[in-house]
N, CA and C atoms as a LAMMPS dump frame, in Angstrom:
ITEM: TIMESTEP
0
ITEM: NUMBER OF ATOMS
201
ITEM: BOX BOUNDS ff ff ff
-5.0000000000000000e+02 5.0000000000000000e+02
-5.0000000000000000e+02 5.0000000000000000e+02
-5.0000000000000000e+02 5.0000000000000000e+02
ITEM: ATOMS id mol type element x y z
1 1 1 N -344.01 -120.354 -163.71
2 1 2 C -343.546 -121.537 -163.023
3 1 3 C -343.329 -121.207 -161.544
4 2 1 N -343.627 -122.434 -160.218
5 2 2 C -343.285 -122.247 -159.147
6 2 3 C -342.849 -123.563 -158.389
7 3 1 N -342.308 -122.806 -157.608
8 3 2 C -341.086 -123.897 -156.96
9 3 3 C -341.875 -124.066 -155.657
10 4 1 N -342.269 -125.163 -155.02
11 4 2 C -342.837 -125.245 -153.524
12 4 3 C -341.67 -125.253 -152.11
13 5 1 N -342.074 -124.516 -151.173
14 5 2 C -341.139 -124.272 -150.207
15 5 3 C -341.914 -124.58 -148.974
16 6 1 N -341.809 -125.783 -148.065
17 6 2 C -342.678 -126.112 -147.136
18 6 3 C -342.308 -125.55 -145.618
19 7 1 N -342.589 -124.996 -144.298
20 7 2 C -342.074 -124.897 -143.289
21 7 3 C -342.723 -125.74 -142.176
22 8 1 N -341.695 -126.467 -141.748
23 8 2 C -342.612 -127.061 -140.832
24 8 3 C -341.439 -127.369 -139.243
25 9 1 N -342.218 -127.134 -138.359
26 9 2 C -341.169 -126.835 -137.192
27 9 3 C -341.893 -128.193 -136.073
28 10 1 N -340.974 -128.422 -135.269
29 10 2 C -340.962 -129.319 -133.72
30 10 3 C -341.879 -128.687 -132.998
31 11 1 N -342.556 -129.966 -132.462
32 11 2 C -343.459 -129.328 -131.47
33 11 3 C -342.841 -129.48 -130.024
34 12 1 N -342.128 -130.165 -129.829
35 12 2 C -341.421 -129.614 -128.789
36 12 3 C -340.258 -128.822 -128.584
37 13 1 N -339.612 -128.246 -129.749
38 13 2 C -338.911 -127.069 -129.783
39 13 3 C -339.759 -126.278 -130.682
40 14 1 N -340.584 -124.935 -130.188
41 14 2 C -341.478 -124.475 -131.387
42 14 3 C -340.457 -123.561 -132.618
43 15 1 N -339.115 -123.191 -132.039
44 15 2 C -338.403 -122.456 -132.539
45 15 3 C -337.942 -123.182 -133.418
46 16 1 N -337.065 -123.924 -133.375
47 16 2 C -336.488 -124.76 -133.94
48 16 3 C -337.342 -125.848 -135.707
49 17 1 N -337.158 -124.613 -136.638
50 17 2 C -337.871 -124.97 -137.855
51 17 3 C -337.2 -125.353 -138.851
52 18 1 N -337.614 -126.113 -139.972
53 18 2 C -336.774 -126.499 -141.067
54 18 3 C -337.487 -126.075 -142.095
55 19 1 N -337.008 -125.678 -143.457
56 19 2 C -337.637 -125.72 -144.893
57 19 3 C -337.101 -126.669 -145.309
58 20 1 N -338.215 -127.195 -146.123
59 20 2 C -338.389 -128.528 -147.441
60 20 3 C -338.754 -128.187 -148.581
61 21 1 N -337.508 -128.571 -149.421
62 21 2 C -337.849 -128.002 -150.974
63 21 3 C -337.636 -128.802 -151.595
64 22 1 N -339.323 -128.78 -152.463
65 22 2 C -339.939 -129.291 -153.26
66 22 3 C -338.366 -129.673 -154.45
67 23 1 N -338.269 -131.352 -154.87
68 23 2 C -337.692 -131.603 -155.783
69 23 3 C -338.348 -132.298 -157.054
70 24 1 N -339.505 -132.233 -157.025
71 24 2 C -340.272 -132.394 -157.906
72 24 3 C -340.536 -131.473 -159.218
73 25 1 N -340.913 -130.325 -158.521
74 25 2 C -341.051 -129.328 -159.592
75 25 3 C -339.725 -128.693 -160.265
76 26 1 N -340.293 -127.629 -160.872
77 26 2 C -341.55 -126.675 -160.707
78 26 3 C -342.979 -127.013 -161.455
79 27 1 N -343.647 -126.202 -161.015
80 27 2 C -345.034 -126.371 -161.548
81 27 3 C -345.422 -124.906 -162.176
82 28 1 N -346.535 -125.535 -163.127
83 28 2 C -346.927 -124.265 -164.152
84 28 3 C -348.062 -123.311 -163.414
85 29 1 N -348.792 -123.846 -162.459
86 29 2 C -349.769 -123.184 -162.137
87 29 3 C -349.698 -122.928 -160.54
88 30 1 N -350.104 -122.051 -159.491
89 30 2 C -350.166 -121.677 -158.697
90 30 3 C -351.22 -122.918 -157.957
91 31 1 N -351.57 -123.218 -157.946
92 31 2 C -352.981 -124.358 -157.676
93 31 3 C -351.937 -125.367 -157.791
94 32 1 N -351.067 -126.078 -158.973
95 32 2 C -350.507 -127.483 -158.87
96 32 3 C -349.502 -127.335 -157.59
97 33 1 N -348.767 -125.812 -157.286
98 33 2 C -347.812 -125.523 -156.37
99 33 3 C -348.205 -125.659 -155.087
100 34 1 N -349.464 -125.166 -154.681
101 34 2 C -350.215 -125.189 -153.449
102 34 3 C -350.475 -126.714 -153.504
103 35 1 N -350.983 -127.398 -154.16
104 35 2 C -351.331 -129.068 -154.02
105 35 3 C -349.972 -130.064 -153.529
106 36 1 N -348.973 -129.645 -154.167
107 36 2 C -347.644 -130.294 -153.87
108 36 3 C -347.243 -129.962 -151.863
109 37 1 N -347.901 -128.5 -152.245
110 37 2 C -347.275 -128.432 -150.674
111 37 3 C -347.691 -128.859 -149.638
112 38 1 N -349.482 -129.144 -149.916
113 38 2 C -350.387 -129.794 -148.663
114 38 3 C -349.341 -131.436 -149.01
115 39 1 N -349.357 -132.533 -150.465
116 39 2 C -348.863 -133.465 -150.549
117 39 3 C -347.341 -133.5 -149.296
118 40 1 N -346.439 -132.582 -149.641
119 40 2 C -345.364 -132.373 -148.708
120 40 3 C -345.324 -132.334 -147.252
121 41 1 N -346.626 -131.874 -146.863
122 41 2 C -346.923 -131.541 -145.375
123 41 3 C -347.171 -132.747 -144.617
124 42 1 N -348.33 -133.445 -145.057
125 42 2 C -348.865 -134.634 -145.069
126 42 3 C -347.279 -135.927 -145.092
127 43 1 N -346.501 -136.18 -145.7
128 43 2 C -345.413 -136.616 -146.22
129 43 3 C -344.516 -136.302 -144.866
130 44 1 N -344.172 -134.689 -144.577
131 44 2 C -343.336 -134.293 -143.267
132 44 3 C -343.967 -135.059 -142.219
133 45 1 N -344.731 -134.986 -141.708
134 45 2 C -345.591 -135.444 -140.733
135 45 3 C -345.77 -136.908 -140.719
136 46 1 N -345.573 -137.657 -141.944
137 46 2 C -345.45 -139.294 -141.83
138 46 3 C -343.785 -139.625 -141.36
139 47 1 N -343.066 -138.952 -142.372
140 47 2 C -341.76 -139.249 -142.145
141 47 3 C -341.325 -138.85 -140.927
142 48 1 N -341.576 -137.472 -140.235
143 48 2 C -340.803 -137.095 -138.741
144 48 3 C -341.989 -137.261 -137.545
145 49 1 N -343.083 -138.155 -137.803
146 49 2 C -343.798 -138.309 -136.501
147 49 3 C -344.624 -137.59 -136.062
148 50 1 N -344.704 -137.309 -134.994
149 50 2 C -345.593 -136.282 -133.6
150 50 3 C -344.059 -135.093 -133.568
151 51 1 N -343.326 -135.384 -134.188
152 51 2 C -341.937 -134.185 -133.498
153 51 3 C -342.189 -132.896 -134.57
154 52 1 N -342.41 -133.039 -136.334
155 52 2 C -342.77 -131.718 -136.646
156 52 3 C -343.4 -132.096 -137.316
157 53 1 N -343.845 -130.654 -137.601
158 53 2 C -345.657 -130.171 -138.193
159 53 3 C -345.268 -129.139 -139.186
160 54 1 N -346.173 -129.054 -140.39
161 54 2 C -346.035 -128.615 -141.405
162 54 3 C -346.65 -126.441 -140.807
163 55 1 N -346.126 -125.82 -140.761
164 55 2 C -346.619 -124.431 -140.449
165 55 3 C -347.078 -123.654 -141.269
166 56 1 N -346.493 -123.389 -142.436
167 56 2 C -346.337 -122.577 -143.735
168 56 3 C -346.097 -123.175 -144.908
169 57 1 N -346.617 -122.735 -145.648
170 57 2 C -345.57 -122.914 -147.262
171 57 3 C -345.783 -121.389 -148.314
172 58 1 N -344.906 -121.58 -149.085
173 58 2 C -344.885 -120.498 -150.345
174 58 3 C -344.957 -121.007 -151.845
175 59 1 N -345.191 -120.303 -152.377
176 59 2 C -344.892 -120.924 -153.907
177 59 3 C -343.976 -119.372 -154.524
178 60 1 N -342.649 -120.258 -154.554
179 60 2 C -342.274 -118.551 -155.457
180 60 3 C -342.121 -118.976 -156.581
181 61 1 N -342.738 -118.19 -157.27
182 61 2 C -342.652 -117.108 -158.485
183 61 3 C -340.819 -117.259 -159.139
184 62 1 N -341.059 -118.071 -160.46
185 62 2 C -339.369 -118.461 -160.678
186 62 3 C -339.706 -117.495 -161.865
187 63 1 N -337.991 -116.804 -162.182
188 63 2 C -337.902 -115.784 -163.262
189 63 3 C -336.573 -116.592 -164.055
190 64 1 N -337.232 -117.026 -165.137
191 64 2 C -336.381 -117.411 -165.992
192 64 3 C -335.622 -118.948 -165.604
193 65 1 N -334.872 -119.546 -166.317
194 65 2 C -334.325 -120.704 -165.679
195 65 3 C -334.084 -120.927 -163.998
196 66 1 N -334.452 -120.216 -163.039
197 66 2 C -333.891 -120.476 -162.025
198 66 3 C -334.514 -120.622 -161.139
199 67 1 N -334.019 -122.152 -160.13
200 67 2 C -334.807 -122.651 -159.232
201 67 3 C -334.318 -122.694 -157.597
């Protein structure tokens, strides 16, 4: 199972970044985790405008009940 973790920072503060976590999942496969996160990026970028942009994401790797 994996939990999606999106980063996406201001383009006019480049420093200034936030993480977005996925409340959807988790997901069983590495592929459904990566799909959620482009969905999420796409989603950041409607909801906060031209101000932030999706940079990164991860999929971690959950051990046992925990998210």
């Amino acid at each position: 199972m994996f939990k999606t973790i999106v980063l996406a920072c201001s383009l006019l503060v480049p420093d200034n970044c936030l993480e977005f976590h996925d409340t959807r999942g988790p997901y069983e496969t590495y592929k459904q985790c990566q799909t959620r996160a482009y969905e999420m990026g796409n989603a950041i970028m409607t909801l906060q405008g031209n101000e932030m942009r999706p940079k990164a994401f991860r999929c971690d790797k959950l051990v046992g009940t925990k998210l």
